[in-house]
C-alpha positions as CSV (number, residue, x, y, z in Angstrom):
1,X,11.6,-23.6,12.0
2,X,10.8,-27.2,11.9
3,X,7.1,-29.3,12.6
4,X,7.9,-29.4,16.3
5,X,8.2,-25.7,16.8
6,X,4.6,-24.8,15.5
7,X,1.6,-27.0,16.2
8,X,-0.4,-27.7,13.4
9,X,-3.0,-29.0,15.5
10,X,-2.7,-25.3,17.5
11,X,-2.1,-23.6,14.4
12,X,-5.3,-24.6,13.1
13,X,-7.1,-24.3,16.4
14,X,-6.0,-20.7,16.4
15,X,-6.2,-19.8,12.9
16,X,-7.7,-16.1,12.6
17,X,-7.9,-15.3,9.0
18,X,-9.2,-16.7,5.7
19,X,-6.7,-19.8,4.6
20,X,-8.5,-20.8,1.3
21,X,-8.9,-19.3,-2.2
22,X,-11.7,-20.8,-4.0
23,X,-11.1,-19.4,-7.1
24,X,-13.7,-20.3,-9.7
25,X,-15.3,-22.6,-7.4
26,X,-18.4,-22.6,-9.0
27,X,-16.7,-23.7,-12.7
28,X,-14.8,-26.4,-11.3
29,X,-17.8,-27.8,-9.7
30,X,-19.5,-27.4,-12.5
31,X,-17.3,-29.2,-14.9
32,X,-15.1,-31.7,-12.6
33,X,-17.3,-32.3,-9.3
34,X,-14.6,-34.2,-7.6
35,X,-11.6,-31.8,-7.8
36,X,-11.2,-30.1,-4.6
37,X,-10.5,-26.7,-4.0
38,X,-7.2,-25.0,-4.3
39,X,-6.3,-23.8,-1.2
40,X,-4.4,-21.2,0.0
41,X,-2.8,-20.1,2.9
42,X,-3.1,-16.4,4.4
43,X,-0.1,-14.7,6.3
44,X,-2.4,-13.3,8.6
45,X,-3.1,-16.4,10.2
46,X,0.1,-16.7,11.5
47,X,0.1,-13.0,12.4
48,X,1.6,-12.9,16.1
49,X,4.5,-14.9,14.6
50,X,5.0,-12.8,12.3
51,X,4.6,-9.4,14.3
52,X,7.0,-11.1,16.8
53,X,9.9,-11.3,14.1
54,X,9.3,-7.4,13.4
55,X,10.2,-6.7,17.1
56,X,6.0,-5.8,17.3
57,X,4.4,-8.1,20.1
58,X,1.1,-9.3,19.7
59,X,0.6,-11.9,22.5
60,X,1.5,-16.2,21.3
61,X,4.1,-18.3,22.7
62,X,7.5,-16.0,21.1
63,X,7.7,-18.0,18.5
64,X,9.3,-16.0,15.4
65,X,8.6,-15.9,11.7
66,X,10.7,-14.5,9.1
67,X,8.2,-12.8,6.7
68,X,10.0,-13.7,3.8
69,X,9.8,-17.2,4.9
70,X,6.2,-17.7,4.1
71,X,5.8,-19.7,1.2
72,X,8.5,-22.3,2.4
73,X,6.4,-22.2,5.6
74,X,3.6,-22.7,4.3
75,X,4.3,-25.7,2.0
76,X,7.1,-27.3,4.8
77,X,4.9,-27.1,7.6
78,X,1.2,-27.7,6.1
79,X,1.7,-29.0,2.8
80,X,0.0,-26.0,1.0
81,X,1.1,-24.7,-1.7
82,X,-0.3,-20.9,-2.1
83,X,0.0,-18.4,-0.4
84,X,-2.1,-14.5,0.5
85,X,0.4,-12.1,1.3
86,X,-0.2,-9.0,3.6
87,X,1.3,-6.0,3.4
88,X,1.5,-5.3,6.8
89,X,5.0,-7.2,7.5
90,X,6.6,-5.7,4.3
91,X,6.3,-1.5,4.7
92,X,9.8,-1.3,5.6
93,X,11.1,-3.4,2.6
94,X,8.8,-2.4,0.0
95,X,11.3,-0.5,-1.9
96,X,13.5,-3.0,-1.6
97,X,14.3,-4.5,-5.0
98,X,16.5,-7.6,-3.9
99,X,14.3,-8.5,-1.2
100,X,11.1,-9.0,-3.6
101,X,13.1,-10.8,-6.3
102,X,14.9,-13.1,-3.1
103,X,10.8,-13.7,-2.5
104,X,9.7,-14.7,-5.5
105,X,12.7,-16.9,-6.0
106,X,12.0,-18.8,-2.4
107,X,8.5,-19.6,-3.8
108,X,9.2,-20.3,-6.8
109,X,11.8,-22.6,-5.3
110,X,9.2,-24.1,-3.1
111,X,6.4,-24.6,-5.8
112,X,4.3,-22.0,-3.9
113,X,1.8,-19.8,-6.3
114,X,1.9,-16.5,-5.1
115,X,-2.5,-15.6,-5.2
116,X,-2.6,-11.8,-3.7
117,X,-1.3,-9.5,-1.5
118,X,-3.9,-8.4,1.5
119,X,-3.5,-4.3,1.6
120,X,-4.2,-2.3,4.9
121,X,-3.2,1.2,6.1
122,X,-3.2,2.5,2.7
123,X,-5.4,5.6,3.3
124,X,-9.6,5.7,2.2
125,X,-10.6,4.9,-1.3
126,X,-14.1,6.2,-0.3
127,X,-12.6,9.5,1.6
128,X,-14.8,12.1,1.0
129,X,-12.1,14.6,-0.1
130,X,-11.0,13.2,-3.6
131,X,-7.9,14.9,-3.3
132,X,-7.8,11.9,-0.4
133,X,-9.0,9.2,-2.1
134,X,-6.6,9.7,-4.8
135,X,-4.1,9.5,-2.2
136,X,-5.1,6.4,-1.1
137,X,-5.1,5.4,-5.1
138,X,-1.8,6.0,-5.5
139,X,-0.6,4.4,-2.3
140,X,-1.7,0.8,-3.5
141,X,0.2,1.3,-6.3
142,X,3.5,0.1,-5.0
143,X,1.3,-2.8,-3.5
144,X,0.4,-3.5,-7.6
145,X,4.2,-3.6,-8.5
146,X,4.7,-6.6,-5.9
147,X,1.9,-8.0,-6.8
148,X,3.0,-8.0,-10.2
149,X,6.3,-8.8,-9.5
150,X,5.2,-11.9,-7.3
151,X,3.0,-13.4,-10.0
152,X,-0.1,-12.7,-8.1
153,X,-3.6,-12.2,-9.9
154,X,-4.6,-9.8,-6.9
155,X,-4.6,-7.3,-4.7
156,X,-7.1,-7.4,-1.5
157,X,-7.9,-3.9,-0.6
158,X,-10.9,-2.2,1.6
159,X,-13.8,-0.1,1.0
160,X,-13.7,2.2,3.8
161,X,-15.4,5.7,3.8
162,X,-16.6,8.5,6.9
163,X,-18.8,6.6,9.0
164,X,-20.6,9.5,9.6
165,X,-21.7,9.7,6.1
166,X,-25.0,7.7,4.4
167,X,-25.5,4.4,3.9
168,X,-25.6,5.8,0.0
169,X,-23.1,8.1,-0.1
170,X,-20.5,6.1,1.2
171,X,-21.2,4.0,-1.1
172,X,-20.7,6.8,-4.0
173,X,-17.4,7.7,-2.7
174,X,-16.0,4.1,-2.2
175,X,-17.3,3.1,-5.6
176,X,-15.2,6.4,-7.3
177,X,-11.9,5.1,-5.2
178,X,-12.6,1.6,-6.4
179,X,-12.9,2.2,-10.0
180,X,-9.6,4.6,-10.2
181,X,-8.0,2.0,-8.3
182,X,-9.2,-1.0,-11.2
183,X,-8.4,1.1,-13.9
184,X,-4.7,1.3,-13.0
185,X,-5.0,-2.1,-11.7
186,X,-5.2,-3.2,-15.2
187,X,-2.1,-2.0,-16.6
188,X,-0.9,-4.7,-14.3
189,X,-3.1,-7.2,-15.5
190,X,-4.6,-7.7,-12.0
191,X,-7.6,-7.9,-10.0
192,X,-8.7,-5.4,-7.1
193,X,-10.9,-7.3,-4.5
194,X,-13.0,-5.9,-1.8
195,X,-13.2,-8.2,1.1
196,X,-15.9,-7.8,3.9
197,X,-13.6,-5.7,6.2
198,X,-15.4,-3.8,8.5
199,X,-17.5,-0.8,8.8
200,X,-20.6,-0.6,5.8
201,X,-18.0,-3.2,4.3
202,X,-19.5,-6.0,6.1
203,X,-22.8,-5.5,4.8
204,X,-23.2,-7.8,2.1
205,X,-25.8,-5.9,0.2
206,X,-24.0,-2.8,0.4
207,X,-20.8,-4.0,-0.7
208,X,-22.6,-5.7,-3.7
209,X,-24.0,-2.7,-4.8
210,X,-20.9,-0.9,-4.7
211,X,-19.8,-3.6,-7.1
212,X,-22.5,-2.5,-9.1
213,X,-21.7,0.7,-9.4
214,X,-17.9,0.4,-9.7
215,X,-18.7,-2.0,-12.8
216,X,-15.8,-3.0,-13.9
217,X,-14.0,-6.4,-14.8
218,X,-10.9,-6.2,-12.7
219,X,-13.4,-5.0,-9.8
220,X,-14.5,-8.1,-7.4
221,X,-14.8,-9.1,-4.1
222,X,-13.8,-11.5,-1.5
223,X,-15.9,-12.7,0.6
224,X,-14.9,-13.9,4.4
225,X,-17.1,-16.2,6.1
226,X,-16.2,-14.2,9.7
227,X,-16.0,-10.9,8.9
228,X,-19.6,-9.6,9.0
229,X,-19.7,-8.1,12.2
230,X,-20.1,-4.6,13.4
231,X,-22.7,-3.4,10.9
232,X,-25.1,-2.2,13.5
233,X,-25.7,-1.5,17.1
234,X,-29.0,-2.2,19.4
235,X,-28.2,-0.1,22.2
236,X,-24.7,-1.7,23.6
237,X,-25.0,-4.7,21.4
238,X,-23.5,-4.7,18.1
239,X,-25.8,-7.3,15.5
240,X,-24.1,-9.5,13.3
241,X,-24.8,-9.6,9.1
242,X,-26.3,-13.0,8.7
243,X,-22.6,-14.6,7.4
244,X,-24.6,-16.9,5.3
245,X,-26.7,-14.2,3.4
246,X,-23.7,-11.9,3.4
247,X,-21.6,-14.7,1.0
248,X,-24.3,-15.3,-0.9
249,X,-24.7,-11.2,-2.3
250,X,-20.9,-11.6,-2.5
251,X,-20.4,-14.4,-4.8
252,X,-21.8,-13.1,-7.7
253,X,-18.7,-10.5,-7.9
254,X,-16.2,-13.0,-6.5
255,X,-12.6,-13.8,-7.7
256,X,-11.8,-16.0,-4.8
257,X,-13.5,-16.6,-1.1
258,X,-11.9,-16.4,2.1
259,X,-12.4,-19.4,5.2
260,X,-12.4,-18.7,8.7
261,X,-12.2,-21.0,11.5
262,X,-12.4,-20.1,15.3
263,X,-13.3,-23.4,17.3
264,X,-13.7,-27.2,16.4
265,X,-15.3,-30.2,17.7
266,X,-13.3,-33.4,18.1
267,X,-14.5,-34.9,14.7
268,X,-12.7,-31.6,13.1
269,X,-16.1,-30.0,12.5
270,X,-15.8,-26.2,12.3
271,X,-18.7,-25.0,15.4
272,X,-19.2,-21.6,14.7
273,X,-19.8,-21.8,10.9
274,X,-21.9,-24.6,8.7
275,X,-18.9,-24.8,6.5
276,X,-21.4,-27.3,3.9
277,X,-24.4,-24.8,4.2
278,X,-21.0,-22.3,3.2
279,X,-20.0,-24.2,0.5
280,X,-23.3,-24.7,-1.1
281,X,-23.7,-21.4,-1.6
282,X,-20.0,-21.0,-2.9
283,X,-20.8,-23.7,-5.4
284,X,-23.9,-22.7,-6.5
C-alpha cells in the first residue's frame, strides 16, 4: 500500500478510535512545556481495512490491510511512530510463535514502539460467577505474553459486569476481576488499563472508584474523549456522561489517554470535542 491508496486527508476525516498516547502528559508539561506529545496510532482506526483483509466486511471502499503490517503502516503512511494494537485481528494467530516474533521484527525494523495491545471478547472480569471471571482472567493472559513479547507497557482491557446488577455491586465484581488480572499482569512487568468502554464503564465516577478499590500500581485507566455514551436512558433517549468531567475523574489513575476525532472544520479544528478545554485537563 502506498500514500495514494489511503487518504490521509479521509483517513483522518474518518478516524473512529483513540490515535494518541499521552503518556505522562502531565510530567512532561511540567518539566519541558514545549515537548509535544508522543503519539500513537490505534489499529482500530483503520478497522474496516483491517476486517476487510480477514475476509470480515465492515463497509469502506475494499481497500485491504495486512494486520501485521501495522507499524510500517503507520510510520510509511502518517509518519507516526507507535502504535495500539487490538486483539481483534490476531485470534487466529495468537499461538503463532513466528508470526509475533515476524511482528516485532517489522517494528522494530520500522522504529515503531509497540505501546499496548487493545483486548476485547475476552469474557467478563466483573461476571458475577467467579468461576467466570477467572475465566476471563486467564483468557488475557495469552494477550500479556504478546504484550510482553512486543515490548509493550500495556494491555487495554474492559470492566464489564451484569447490567442488571447495582451501580455498587458491579463495581465489587469488576474491581475483584481487575485486581487478579494486575496481579498476574505484573509478572510481566505490565500495566492493565481500563478504558471508558461502555456500559457503567463510561461513567467516569464509577470507573474511578473501581480504581479505588482495585488499588493497585499496575491498575490504571485510559481515558477516551468519545466513549462516554450510553450510561443512561430518559425514556428513548440515551444521555451522554459530560466527556469533559468524565476525563477529568479519569486522569488521576491514567497511564496514557486516548483522542477521538469524528468531524472537522476547514481550519482542522476538531467540532465535536474542545480538544484545548481536553488538554487542559490532561495537563493539569
Amino acid at each position: 500500500m502506498h500514500s495514494s491508496s489511503l487518504n490521509r486527508r479521509r483517513f483522518v476525516g474518518t478516524v473512529s478510535a483513540g490515535a494518541a498516547v499521552l503518556a505522562a502528559a502531565r510530567a512532561e508539561a511540567a518539566t519541558a512545556p514545549a515537548k509535544k506529545f508522543d503519539i500513537s496510532l490505534a489499529q482500530w482506526s483503520l478497522n474496516r481495512q483491517f476486517f476487510a483483509f480477514l475476509g470480515r466486511n465492515r463497509g469502506g471502499d475494499g481497500t485491504k490491510l495486512n494486520p501485521q503490517d501495522f507499524p510500517v503502516i503507520a510510520k510509511r503512511e502518517f509518519g507516526i511512530e507507535a502504535v495500539e494494537y487490538v486483539n481483534q485481528f490476531y485470534r487466529d494467530v495468537v499461538r503463532d510463535a513466528k508470526y509475533l516474533a515476524d511482528l516485532k521484527k517489522k517494528s522494530d525494523d520500522a522504529g515503531v514502539r509497540n505501546v499496548l495491545i487493545m483486548c476485547d471478547g475476552e469474557g467478563n472480569l466483573g461476571d458475577p460467577d467467579r468461576k467466570g471471571r477467572i475465566t476471563s482472567v486467564r483468557n488475557h493472559v495469552k494477550w500479556l505474553e504478546w504484550a510482553q513479547a512486543l515490548g509493550c507497557h500495556a494491555i487495554r482491557v474492559n470492566a464489564r459486569s451484569a447490567a442488571n446488577l447495582s451501580y455498587g455491586e458491579q463495581m465489587k465484581l469488576a474491581a475483584d476481576g481487575l485486581r487478579m488480572l494486575c496481579e498476574i499482569g505484573d509478572t510481566y512487568d505490565l500495566n492493565v488499563i481500563v478504558e471508558n468502554h461502555g456500559g457503567l464503564s463510561s461513567h467516569g465516577r464509577w470507573l474511578a472508584e473501581v480504581m479505588q478499590m482495585v488499588d493497585h500500581p499496575r491498575c490504571g485507566t485510559l481515558p477516551d474523549f468519545g466513549n462516554f455514551r450510553g450510561v443512561a436512558k430518559a425514556g428513548d433517549v440515551t444521555l451522554e456522561y459530560d466527556k469533559y468531567l468524565g476525563v477529568y475523574e479519569l486522569m488521576p489513575y491514567a497511564k496514557g489517554a486516548s483522542a477521538k476525532s469524528y468531524a472537522f472544520d476547514d481550519a482542522g479544528n476538531e467540532t465535536t470535542i474542545d480538544y484545548k478545554k481536553m488538554l487542559k485537563i490532561v495537563c493539569a
